[in-house]
C-alpha positions in Angstrom: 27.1 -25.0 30.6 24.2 -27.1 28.8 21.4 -25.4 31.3 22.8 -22.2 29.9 22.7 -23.1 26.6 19.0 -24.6 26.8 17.8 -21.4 28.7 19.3 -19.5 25.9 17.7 -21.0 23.1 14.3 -21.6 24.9 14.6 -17.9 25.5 15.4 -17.1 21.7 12.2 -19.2 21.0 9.6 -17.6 23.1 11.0 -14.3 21.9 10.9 -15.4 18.0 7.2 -16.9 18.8 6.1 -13.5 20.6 7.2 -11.3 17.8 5.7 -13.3 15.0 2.6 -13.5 16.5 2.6 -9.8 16.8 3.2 -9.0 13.3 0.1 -8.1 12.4 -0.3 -5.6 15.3 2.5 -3.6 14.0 1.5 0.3 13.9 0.4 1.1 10.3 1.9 3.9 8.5 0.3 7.6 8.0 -1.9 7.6 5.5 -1.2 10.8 2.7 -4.0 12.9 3.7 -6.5 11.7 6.3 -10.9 11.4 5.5 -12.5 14.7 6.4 -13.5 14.4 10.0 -17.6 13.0 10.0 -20.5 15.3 8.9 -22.2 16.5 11.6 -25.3 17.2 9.7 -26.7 16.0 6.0 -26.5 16.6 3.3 -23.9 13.4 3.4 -22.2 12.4 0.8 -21.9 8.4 1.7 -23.7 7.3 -1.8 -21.6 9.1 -3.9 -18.7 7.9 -1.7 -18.7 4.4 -1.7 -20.1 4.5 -5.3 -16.6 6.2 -6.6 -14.7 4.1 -3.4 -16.1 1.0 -4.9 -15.4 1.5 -8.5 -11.9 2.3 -8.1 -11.5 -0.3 -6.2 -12.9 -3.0 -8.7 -10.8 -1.7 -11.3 -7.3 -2.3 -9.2 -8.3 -5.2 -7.2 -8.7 -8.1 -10.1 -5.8 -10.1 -8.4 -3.3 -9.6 -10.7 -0.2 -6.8 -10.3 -0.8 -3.4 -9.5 -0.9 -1.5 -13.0 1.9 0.9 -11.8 5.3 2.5 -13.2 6.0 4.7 -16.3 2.7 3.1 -18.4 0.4 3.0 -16.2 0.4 6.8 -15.3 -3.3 6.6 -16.3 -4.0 4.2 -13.1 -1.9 6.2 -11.3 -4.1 9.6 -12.0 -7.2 7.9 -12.1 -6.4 6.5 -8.3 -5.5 9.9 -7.3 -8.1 11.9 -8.2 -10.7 10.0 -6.4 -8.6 9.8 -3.4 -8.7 13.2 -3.4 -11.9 13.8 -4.2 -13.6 11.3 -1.5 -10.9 13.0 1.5 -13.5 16.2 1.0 -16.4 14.2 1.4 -19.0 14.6 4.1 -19.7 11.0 5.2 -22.2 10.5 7.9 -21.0 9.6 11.5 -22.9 6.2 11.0 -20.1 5.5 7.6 -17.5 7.1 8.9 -15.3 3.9 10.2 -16.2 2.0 7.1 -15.0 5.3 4.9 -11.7 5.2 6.4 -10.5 1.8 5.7 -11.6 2.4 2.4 -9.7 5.6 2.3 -6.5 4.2 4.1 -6.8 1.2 1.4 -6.8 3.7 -1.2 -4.3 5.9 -0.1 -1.9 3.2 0.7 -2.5 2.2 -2.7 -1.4 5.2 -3.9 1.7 5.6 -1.7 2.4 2.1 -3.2 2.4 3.3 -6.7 4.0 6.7 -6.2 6.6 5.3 -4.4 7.0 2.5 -7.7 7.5 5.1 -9.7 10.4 6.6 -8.3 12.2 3.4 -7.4 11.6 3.0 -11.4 13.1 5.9 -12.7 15.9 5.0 -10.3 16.2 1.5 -11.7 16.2 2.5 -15.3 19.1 5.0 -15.2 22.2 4.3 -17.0 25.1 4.3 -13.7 27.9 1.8 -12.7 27.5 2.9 -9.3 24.1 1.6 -7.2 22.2 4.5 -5.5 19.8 2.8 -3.8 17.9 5.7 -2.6 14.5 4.2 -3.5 15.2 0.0 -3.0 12.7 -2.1 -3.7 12.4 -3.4 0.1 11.3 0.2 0.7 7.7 -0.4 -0.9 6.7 -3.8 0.9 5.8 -1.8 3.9 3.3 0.1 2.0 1.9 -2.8 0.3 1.5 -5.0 3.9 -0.4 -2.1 4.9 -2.5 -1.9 1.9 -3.0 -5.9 2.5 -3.8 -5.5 5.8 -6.7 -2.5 5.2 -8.2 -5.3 2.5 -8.4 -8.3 4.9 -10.7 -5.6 6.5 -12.9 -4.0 4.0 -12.4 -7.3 1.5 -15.9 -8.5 2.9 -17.7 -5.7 1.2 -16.1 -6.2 -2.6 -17.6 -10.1 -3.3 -15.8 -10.7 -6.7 -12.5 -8.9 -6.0 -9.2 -9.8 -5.1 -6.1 -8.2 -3.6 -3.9 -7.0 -6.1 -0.5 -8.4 -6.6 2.9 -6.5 -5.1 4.5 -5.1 -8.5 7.3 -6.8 -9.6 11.5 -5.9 -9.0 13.3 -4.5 -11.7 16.6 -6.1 -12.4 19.5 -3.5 -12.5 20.7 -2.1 -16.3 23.6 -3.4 -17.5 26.6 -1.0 -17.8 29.9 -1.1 -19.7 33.0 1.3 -19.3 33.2 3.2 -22.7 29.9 2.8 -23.8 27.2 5.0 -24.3 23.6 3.6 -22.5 
């Protein structure tokens, strides 16, 4: 009975060693909308790309919380609109891999946030009963995958640092018979 019970946990242990170890090869998720497949021929666009790429991420990667949420629709739009606008860019073959870590970063990012925002709202109704369609374990994913596009691309951004995951919000208080 005690070789069974030694196999058993030797076996638990291998298995609990092999899957932390692969932790970091876990698939990534979809990114929103994917870089514009590589130029083929210039006029490129890789200047201009990595000069908006760059900025945008300077302003979110100080290494303090993600500005997201209700107030900080500003970051929100900002982040946006130059995802967007560097998806339609022609980068050169040469940039291309480069590009897309920085877009995946970015996009990630963004999931990150609008995913925030709606686990927000949620939060900040007024209910004695819990929803819980948007929980707060649903946005870690997003921001692993966000951490693990900046171990990659961190190299190129000397003087910036990964943003922290945004903070829980604890549930509103509610009392029968009165008005939130």
């Amino acid at each position: 009975m005690s070789r069974i019970l030694v196999l058993f946990i030797a076996g638990l242990l291998i298995f609990s060693l092999t899957s932390a170890g692969n932790a970091d090869m876990t698939p990534l998720p979809k990114v929103q909308l994917p870089l514009a497949p590589p130029a083929q021929e210039p006029p490129f666009d890789d200047d201009e790309f990595f000069d908006k790429a760059n900025t945008t991420i300077y302003k979110i990667c100080t290494g303090e919380t993600l500005p997201v949420g209700k107030m900080n629709t500003a970051v929100h739009d900002s982040l946006a609109g130059t995802y967007y606008t560097l998806i339609r860019m022609n980068v050169s073959q040469e940039q291309y891999p480069r590009a897309e870590e920085v877009v995946s970063f970015l996009s990630y990012t963004l999931t990150l946030s609008e995913n925030y925002q709606d686990y927000e709202s949620e939060q900040n109704k007024f209910s004695p009963v819990e929803m819980g369609i948007t929980p707060y374990e649903d946005l870690k994913p997003w921001y692993n995958a966000a951490a693990r596009m900046w171990k990659k691309i961190s190299k190129d951004y000397p003087g910036a640092e990964m943003y922290g995951m945004p903070a829980a919000i604890g549930p509103k208080s509610w009392i029968i018979g009165q008005v939130p």
